[in-house]
KOLLUM-233329 format. One line per 8 residues: number of its first residue (from 1); their letters; for each residue x, y, z of C-alpha. Coordinates in steps of 0.2 Angstrom, whole numbers, plus 5000, padded with zeros to 4 digits. Example, Ala and Ser with C-alpha at 12.3 -4.5 7.8 and 13.67 -1.06 7.14 Angstrom:
residues 2
1) as) 5062,4978,5039 | 5068,4995,5036
***
This chain:
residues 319
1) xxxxxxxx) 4803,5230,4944 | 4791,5222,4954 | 4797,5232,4969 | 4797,5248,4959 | 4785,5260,4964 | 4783,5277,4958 | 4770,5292,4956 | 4770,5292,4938
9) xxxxxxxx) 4759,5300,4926 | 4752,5294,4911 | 4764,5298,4900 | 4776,5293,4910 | 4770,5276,4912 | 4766,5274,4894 | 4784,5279,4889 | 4793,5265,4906
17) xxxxxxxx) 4781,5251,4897 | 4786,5254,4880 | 4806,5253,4887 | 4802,5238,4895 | 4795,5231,4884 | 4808,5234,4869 | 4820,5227,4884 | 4811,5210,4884
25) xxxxxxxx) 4811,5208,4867 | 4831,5213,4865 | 4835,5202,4877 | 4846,5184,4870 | 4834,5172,4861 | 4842,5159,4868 | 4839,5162,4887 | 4821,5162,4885
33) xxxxxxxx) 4820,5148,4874 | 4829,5139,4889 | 4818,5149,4901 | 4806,5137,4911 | 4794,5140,4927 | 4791,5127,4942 | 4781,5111,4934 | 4786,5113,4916
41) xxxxxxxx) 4794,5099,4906 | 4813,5099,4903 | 4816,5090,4886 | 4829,5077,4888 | 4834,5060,4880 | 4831,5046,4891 | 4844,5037,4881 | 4859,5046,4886
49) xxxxxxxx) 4858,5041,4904 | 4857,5061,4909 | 4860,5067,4928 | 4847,5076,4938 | 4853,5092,4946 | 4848,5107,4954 | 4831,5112,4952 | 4825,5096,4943
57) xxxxxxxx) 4816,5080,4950 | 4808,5065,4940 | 4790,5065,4939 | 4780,5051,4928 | 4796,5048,4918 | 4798,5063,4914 | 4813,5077,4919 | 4800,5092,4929
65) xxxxxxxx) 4807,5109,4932 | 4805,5111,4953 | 4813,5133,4950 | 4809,5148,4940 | 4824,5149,4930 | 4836,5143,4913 | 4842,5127,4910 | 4860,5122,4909
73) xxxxxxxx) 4867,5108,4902 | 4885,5103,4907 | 4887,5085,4897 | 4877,5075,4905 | 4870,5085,4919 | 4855,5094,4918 | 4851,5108,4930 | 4840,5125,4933
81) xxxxxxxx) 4850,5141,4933 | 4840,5155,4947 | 4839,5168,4938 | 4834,5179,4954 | 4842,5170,4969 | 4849,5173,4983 | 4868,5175,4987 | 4876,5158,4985
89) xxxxxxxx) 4897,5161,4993 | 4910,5157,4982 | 4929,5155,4988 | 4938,5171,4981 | 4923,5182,4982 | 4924,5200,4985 | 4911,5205,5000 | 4906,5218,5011
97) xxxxxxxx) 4899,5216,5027 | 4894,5226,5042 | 4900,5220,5063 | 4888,5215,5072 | 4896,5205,5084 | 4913,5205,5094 | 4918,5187,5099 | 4934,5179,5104
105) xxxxxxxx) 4947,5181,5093 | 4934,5184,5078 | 4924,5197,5073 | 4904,5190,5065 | 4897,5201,5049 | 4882,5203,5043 | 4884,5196,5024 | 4868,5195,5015
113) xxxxxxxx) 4868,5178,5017 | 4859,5163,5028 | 4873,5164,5039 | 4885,5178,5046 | 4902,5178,5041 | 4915,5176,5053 | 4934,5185,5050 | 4945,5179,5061
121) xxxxxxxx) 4958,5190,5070 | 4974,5178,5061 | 4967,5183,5046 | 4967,5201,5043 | 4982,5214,5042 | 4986,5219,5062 | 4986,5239,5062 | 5004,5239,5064
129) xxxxxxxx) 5007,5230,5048 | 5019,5219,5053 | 5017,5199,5050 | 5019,5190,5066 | 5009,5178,5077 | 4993,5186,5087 | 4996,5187,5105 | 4982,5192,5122
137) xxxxxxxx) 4986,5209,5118 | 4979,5209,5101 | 4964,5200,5105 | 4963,5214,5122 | 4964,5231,5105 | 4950,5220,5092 | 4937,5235,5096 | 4951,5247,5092
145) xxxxxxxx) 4952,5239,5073 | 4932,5234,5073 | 4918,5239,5083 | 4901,5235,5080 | 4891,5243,5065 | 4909,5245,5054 | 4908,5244,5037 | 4922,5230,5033
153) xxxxxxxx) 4927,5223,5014 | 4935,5206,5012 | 4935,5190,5002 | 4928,5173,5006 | 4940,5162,5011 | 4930,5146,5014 | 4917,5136,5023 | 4916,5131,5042
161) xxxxxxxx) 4909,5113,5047 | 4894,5124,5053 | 4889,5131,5035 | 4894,5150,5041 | 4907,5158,5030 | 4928,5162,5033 | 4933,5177,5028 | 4949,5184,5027
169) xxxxxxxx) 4957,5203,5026 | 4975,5198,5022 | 4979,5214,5011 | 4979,5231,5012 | 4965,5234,5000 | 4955,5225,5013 | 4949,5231,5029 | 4938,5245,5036
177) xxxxxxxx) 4929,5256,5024 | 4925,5274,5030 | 4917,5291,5024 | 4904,5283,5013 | 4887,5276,5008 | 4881,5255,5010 | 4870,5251,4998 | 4861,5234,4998
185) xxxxxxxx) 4854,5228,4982 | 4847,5211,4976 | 4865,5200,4975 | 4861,5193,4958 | 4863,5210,4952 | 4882,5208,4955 | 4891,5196,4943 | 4906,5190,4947
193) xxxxxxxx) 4921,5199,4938 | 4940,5200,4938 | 4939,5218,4944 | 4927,5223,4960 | 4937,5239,4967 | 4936,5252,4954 | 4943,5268,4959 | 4933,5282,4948
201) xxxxxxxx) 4946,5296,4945 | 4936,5310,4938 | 4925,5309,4954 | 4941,5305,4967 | 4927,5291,4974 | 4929,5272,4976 | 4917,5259,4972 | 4916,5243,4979
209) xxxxxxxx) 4902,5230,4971 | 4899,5216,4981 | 4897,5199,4976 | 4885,5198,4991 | 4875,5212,4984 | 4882,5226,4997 | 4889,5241,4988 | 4899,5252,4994
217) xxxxxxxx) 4904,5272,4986 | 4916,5281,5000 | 4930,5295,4996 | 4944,5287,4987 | 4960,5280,4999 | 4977,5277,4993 | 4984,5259,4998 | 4999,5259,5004
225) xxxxxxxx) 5011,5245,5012 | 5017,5253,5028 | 5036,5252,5029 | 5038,5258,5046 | 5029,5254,5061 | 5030,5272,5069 | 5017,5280,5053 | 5002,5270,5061
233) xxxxxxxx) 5006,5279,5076 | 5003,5297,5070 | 4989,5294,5058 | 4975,5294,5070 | 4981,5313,5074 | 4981,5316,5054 | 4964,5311,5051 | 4956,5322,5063
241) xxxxxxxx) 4963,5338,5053 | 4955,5329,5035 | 4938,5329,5029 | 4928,5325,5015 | 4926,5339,5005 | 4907,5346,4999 | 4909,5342,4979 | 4916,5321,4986
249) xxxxxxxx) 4902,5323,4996 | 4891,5327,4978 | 4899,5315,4970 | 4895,5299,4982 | 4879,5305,4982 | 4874,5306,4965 | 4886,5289,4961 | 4874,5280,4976
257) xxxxxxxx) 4859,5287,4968 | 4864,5278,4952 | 4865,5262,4959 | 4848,5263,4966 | 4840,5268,4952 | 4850,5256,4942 | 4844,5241,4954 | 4826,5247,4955
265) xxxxxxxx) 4824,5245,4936 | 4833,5225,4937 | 4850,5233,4929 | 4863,5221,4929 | 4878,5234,4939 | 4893,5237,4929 | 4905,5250,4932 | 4902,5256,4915
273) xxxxxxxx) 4882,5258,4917 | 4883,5267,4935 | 4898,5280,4926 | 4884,5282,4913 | 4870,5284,4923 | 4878,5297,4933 | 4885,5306,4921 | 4868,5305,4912
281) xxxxxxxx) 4861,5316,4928 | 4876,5329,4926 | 4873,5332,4907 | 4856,5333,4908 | 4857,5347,4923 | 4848,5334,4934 | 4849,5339,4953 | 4854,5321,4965
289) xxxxxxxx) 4839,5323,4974 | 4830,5323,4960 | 4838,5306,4950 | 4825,5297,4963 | 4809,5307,4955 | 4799,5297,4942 | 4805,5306,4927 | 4824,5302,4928
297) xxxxxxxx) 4819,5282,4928 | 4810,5284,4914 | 4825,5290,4908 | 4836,5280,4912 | 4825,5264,4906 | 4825,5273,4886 | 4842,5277,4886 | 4847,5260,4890
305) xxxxxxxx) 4832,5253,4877 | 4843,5262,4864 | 4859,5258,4869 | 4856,5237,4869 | 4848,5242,4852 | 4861,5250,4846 | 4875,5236,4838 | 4890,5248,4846
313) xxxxxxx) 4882,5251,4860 | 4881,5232,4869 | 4898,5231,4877 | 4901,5236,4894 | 4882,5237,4898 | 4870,5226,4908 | 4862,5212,4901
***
């Protein structure tokens, strides 16, 4: 919210400050009786030899908060959860990136993070589909599978003796993402879940959240193994004939404006709330250019007031 900046009138601003507010005070009593600032006092018995971690240092005796955030207990270790943190890579993470560099047999993303990625050409599907060993030739057609400024989705594979990441792109879900929108939004508004590719039917689009906070909403692609090696070689020609249809179009646009209301108001971003909020815009005859004005964040901020107030209405929402 603190980046939110709208032309609202009075009424309008009386009515986001009352759903903020009822927000704050629905929100788990026991995450802001944990909650503590930089310098506050962390309760702890001396006598059970606790473990100073993350966000904690020892002043005068006493445990002293050093972040803004919750404190998590994990037996004997005592440490400051971030509530609004950077992205912190974790091995098995879904991410999107963007090229930005062509290097020997690697390509470098752009991440979100401290450090760009770096996907290595043995570990990503060859266009051909076929498993072998990479040759000169391969590393000779790397601009023909990425060029600089591609969208690109891939999981984390691990950590180089430099701190950069290794990703990898060994399945055909993974790869170059085209006819779509990149969003970037704060990364702790993703939270990390058995499912980040989420195909919405009624809409024909694909949504991608990155655990890296980079969305993406594109036209839908079926995934399919290639069985023989001579399909890759007439699909460039198919592609030119196909387009994105106008109502896709519609579609990515109003699901994209979603996700930036969504993460101007500090909504957590579940499938189920951005399904919700853009079907909200259709049922209330709201135009996509128009889900960016004042009154539609409004909106949005009540009707997700009522719904955490509402005991049947808490699953699938953001916390």
């Amino acid at each position: 919210m603190r980046d939110l900046h709208l032309p609202l009138n009075q009424t309008q601003r009386v009515r986001l400050e009352a759903a903020l507010h009822e927000l704050q005070t629905l929100a788990p009593a026991a995450a802001s009786a944990a909650a503590v600032t930089v310098a506050d006092t962390i309760p702890v018995n001396h006598e059970d030899n606790i473990l100073k971690g993350h966000g904690t240092t020892d002043q005068d005796g006493e445990v002293v908060a050093t972040l803004c955030g919750v404190v998590e207990r994990v037996d004997k270790l005592v440490y400051v959860r971030t509530l609004r943190a950077r992205y912190k890579p974790e091995v098995g993470d879904i991410i999107v990136g963007r090229v930005i560099e062509i290097a020997p047999k690697r390509w470098r993303l752009e991440i979100n993070f401290s450090q760009d990625a770096v996907l290595m050409l043995s570990s990503m599907n060859l266009p051909d589909g076929i498993q072998r060993r990479r040759t000169a030739v391969d590393e000779l057609n790397m601009r023909s599978i990425f060029e600089e400024n591609d969208v690109v989705c891939a999981e984390v594979r691990g950590f180089q003796h430099d701190g950069s990441l290794q990703l990898q792109a060994r399945s055909q879900k993974y790869g170059k993402l085209k006819r779509g929108q990149l969003l970037t939004v704060p990364a702790y508004l993703v939270k990390r879940r058995k499912q980040h590719f989420h195909h919405l039917e009624q809409y024909d689009v694909d949504l991608i959240l990155g655990c890296n906070g980079f969305i993406w909403v594109g036209e839908h692609v079926v995934v399919r193994e290639i069985t023989n090696p001579n399909e890759e070689q007439e699909k460039p020609s198919a592609e030119v004939e196909t387009f994105t249809s106008m109502e896709t179009r519609k579609h990515i646009c109003r699901l994209a404006n979603a996700v930036r209301v969504l993460s101007a108001l500090g909504f957590t971003l579940t499938i189920e709330l951005v399904i919700q909020t853009a079907e909200a815009s259709l049922s209330s005859n709201v135009e996509i250019n128009d889900m960016l004005g004042a009154e539609f964040y409004v909106q949005t901020a009540e009707r997700e007031a009522k719904r955490r107030a509402d005991p049947l209405g808490k699953k699938g929402g953001a916390r």
